[in-house]
Structure formats: structure tokens, C-alpha cells
N, C-alpha and C positions, 0 to 999 in steps of 0.2 A: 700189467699195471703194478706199480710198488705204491706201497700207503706204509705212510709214520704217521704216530702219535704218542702223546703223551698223555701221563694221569698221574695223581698226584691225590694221596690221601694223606699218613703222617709220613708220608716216604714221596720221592719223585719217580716215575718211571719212565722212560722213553724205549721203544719197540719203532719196528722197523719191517716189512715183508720185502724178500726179493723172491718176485715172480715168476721164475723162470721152472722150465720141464727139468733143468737138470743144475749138475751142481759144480761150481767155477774149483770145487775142491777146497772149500774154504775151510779155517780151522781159526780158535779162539788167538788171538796174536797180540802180544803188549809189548809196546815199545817204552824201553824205560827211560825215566827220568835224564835229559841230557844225552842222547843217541844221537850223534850228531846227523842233521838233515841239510841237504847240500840241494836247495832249492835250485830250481832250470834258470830262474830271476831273479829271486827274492834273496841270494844269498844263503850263508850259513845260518843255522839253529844250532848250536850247541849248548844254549842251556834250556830246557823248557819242560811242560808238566810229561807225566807218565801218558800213555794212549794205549787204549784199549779197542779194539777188533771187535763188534763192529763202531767205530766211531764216537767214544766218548772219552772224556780223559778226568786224569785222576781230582779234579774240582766238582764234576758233576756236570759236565758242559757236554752236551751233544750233538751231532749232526748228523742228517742222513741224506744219502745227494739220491733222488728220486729221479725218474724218467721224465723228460721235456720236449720229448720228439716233437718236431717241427716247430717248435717256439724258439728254442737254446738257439744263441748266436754271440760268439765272443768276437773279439779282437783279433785280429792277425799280425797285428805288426804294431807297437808304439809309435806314436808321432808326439812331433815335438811341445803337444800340449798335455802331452800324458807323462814330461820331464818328474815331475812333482810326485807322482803315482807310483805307487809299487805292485810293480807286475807280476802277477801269479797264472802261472800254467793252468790250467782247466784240472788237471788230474792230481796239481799237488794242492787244492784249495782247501780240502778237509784235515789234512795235518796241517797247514799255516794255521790257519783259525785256533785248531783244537792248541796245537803245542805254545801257542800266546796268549790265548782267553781264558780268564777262570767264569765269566758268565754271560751271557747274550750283550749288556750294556756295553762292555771291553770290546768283542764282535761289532757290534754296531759301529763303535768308533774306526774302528781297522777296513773296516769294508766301508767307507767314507774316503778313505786315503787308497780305493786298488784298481786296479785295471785287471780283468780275471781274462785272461788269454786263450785262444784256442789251439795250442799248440799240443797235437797227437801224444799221447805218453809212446808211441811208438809208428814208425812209419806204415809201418802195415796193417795198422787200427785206424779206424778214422777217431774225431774228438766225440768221447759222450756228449749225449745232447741231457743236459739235468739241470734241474733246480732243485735246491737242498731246506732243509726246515734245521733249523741252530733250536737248543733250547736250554735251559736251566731251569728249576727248582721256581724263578719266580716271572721268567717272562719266554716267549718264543716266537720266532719270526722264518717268514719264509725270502730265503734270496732267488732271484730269476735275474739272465742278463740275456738282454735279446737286443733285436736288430737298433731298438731305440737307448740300449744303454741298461746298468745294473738297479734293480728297483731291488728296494728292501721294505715288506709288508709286513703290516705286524699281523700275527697268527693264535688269539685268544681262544681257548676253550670255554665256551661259556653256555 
């Protein structure tokens, strides 16, 4: 099980646990300012903020895409009502947001306008099943897209 949270005294913090017996190899990783990102759908990014490993970028904006087994269910294919939508692959959904958004409000608006897709980052993987928690400094929200479609909950500490 992974668990995120945030906490916020005169500073923001956002935390994140990955569950796992062992280690995918990971190390601190920052994409800078403008790296160009050549979306499966969504097109290029070449100008956008810094991003930081695990998942937050240089505004203070966060996400953490969290485990959803057996809920998680994207799209397979656009049809012709999803013309208007911009389509995002399941495993590039964390750098669209982060490289576009400096805070949850901006996120809100953009995940209003997407269709989040299920298309493998590799043939030989199947697609994560996750649902992710976005946050900033003044508000936070959980995204889920399942068999009925992409809901956006709001996620208060209180």
C-alpha cells in the first residue's frame, strides 16, 4: 500500500511512501526548465517549469500517483466525442500536470479538458492501475478514472 500526505506549518510539505520489498533503483532526478517532452498525445513541451524526482516541480506543486488496483480504468482508444479533449497516456500524466501547473486551481482546469488513456508505457508492462493526490501550499485533491469516467475529489486536511 502507498500513502501521501501533506503538512503545512510556516512551510508546505508533501511525502509520499512506495511500498515495495525492494528498490526500482531510484535516485533524486531534475528535469530542467524547458527539456523538451515529446508527449505519446499531448504533443511537445518545450517550454515548462523545473521537475523534481519524486514529483514536484519548481512552483511547489505536487503529485503522487498512488496504487488503485482494481478500480483504475482508462480509455483505450478516443472516439469522436473525445475530438475537443486532450489525450494523455496513463504514465505521462505526472509530468503534463507538473510541467503546466504552478498550483492545484491551473490542475483542476486542465484535467476538465483530458481524456487520461491507458496505453502501456511499454508492451511488456501492462498500464498501472493508480490514482494520484496533486497539492500545493493552499489546496489538494485526489484524481481517480475509472470504468465510469475521471472524478476529481477534493482532499482537505482537517
Amino acid at each position: 500500500m502507498c500513502t501521501a500526505a501533506t503538512y503545512q506549518t510556516k512551510d508546505f510539505y508533501m511525502g509520499r511512501t512506495l511500498d515495495y520489498e525492494f528498490s526500482y533503483g531510484e535516485e533524486v532526478t531534475i528535469t530542467p526548465r524547458n527539456y523538451e517532452f515529446d508527449f505519446r498525445y499531448a504533443g511537445k513541451a518545450k517550454t515548462h517549469y523545473a521537475l523534481y524526482y519524486d514529483a514536484a516541480n519548481e512552483k511547489g506543486l505536487g503529485m503522487a500517483g498512488l496504487n488503485f488496483v482494481g478500480n483504475a480504468a482508462y480509455a483505450e482508444e478516443a472516439t469522436e466525442a473525445d475530438k475537443d479533449l486532450v489525450q494523455v497516456a496513463q504514465y505521462e500524466f505526472i509530468p503534463w500536470i507538473l510541467t503546466q501547473c504552478a498550483s492545484v486551481a491551473e490542475a483542476r482546469r486542465m484535467l476538465s479538458n483530458m481524456k487520461l488513456m491507458g496505453t502501456p508505457f511499454s508492451e511488456q508492462l501492462p498500464t498501472a492501475q493508480l490514482h494520484w493526490m496533486i497539492a500545493d501550499v493552499k489546496d489538494c485533491i485526489v484524481v481517480e478514472c475509472m470504468a465510469d469516467g475521471l472524478h476529481v475529489y477534493d482532499n482537505p486536511a482537517e
